[in-house]
Structure formats: C-alpha cells, structure tokens
C-alpha positions as a printed Julia matrix, in Angstrom:
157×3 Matrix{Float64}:
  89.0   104.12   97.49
  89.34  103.94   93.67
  86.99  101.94   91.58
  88.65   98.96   90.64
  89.72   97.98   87.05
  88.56   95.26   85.06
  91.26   93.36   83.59
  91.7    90.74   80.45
  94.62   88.94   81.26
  96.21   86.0    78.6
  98.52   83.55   80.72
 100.15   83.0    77.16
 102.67   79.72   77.14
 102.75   77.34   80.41
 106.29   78.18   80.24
 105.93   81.42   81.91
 104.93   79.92   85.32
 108.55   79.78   85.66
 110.41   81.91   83.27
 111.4    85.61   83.99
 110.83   87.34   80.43
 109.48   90.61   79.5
 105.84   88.96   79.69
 106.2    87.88   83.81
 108.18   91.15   84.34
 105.17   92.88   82.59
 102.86   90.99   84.93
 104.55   91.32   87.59
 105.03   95.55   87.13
 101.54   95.69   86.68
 100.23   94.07   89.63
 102.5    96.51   92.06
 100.97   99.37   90.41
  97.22   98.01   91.17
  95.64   99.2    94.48
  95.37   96.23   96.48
  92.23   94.31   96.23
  90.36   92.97   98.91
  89.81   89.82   96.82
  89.79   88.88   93.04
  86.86   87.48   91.27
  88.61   85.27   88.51
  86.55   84.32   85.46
  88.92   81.77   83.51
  88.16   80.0    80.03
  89.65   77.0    81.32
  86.74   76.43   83.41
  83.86   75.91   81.27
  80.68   74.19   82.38
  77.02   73.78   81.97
  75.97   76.33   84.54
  77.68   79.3    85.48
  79.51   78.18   88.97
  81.54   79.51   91.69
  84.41   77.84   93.87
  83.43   77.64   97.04
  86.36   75.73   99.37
  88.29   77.86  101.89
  91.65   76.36  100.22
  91.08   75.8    96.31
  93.26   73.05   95.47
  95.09   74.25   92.72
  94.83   72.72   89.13
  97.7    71.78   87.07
  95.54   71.18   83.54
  98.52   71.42   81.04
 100.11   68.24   79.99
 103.9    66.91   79.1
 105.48   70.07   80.33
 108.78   70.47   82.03
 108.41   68.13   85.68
 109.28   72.07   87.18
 106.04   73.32   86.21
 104.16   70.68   88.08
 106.14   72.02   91.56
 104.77   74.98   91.51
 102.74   76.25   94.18
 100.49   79.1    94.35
  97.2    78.26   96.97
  95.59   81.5    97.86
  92.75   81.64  100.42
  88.96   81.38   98.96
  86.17   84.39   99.57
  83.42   82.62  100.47
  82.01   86.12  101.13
  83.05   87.24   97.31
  81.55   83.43   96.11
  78.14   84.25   98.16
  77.73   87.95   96.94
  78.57   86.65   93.36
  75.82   84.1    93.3
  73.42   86.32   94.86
  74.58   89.28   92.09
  74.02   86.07   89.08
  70.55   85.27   90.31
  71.85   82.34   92.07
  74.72   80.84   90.88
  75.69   77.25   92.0
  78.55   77.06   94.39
  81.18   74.29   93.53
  83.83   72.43   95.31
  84.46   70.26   92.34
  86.83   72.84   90.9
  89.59   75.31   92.49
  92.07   77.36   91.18
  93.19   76.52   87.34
  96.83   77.58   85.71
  94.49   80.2    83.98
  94.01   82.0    86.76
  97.08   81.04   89.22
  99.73   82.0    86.37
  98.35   84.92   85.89
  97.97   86.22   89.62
 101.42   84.34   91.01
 102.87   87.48   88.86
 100.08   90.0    90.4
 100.22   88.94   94.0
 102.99   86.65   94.29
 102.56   86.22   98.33
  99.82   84.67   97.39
  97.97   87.16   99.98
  94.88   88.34   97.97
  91.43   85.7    98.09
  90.28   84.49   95.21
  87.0    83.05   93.44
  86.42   81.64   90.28
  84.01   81.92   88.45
  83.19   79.31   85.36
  82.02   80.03   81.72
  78.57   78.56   80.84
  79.22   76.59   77.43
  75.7    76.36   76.82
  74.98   80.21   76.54
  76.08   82.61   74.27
  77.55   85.82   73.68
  74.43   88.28   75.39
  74.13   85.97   78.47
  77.88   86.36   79.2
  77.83   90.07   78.12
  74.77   90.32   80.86
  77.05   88.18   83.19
  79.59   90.89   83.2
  77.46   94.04   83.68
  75.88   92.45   86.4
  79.49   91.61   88.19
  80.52   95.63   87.61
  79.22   96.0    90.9
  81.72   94.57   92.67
  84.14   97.04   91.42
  83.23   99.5    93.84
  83.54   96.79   96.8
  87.43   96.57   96.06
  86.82   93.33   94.31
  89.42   92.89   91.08
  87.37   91.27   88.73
  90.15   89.43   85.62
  88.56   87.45   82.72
C-alpha cells in the first residue's frame, strides 16, 4: 500500500455543489485516480474554534453554512459514516484532542469529497482549526498528523 497524499483542496463558489464545470469534473477525475482511503481526516477552515476538536458522531449531520443560495443547494445530501477509530487515534496523535458532537460535516469538506467519493462510501473526521494559535502550532499540528498517511488515512486541509 502506497503512502497516502496530502491534499489542499479549495471548494471555490457554493455553486459547484451542483454545477458540472471543469472545476467538479477536475474534482471528480482526481478522486478516481486516488487509491482508496480507508477514511479521510478532513481539516476545514470553516470550522474554527478555541481548541483543536474532532467530530465524534457515527452520522455527522451535515452543515449547510452558506446563506441566500439557490433553494437546490440546500437539498443536497452527502452524509458519510464517522471514524470514531480515525477521531480516537487523532486525539491520541494531538496530545489529546477534545472530541465534539457539536459539529459534523461542513460544505468545506462535503463539497469537496461529494466530487472525490461521491457514494459517499469513504468515513470521515473533521478536524477544527484552533483560532487562538498561530502559524507553528498548526505547522506542528500537521507533522504530527503525517502519521496517518501510512495507515491509509487521506488527510485534506
């Protein structure tokens, strides 16, 4: 098994949750020429808190936070399963990370991997930015999370 990539992924315009463009066709290319994951960690900047947190429901309700949008977008449905497994082993990799059920499954990170994984078939975590550190603890955040990489764990920012 491959080491798995590290990917920095911009969702770009709301609009592309349902539009077929060269963008989603990009997206979509891409995420049949990935090895399959065994789970994605999911580190969106939508999320940002005052800890570094980790979902941690079996079925992360998915979060529509974009406002006066077509009614269409708001239809949309894209509910992977959670890894509590991948949310554990995270926390335990961070030192302890809170889990969270407050949260689930933002159009930061579902836009992005309806195009990927479009069945929906690949768990997912997220994982929250800490607003009140900086630029070295997040740069520490991610060399710690490189392990995962070579569990078959997609880690996208």
């Amino acid at each position: 098994m491959k080491r798995m990539p590290v990917l920095f992924l911009g969702h770009g315009s709301p609009m592309n949750i349902t539009q077929e463009n060269a963008f989603t066709a990009a997206l979509s290319s891409f995420g049949r020429s990935l090895q399959k994951p065994d789970a994605v960690l999911m580190v969106s900047a939508h999320w940002m808190a005052r800890s570094t947190m980790l979902t941690a429901q079996e079925r992360p309700p998915q979060i529509y936070d974009f406002y006066g949008f077509p009614e269409e977008l708001y239809r949309v449905n894209y509910t992977p399963r959670a890894s509590l497994e991948l949310s554990g082993k995270t926390s335990a990799l961070l030192g302890g990370a809170p889990l969270s059920s407050d949260w689930g499954i933002d159009h930061g990170a579902w836009s992005v991997l309806m195009r990927l994984f479009p069945d929906a078939d690949v768990p997912v975590t997220q994982l929250s930015l800490d607003m009140t550190k900086g630029l070295d603890y997040h740069y520490e955040t991610g060399r710690k999370l490189a392990a995962l990489r070579d569990e078959n764990i997609l880690v996208i920012g």
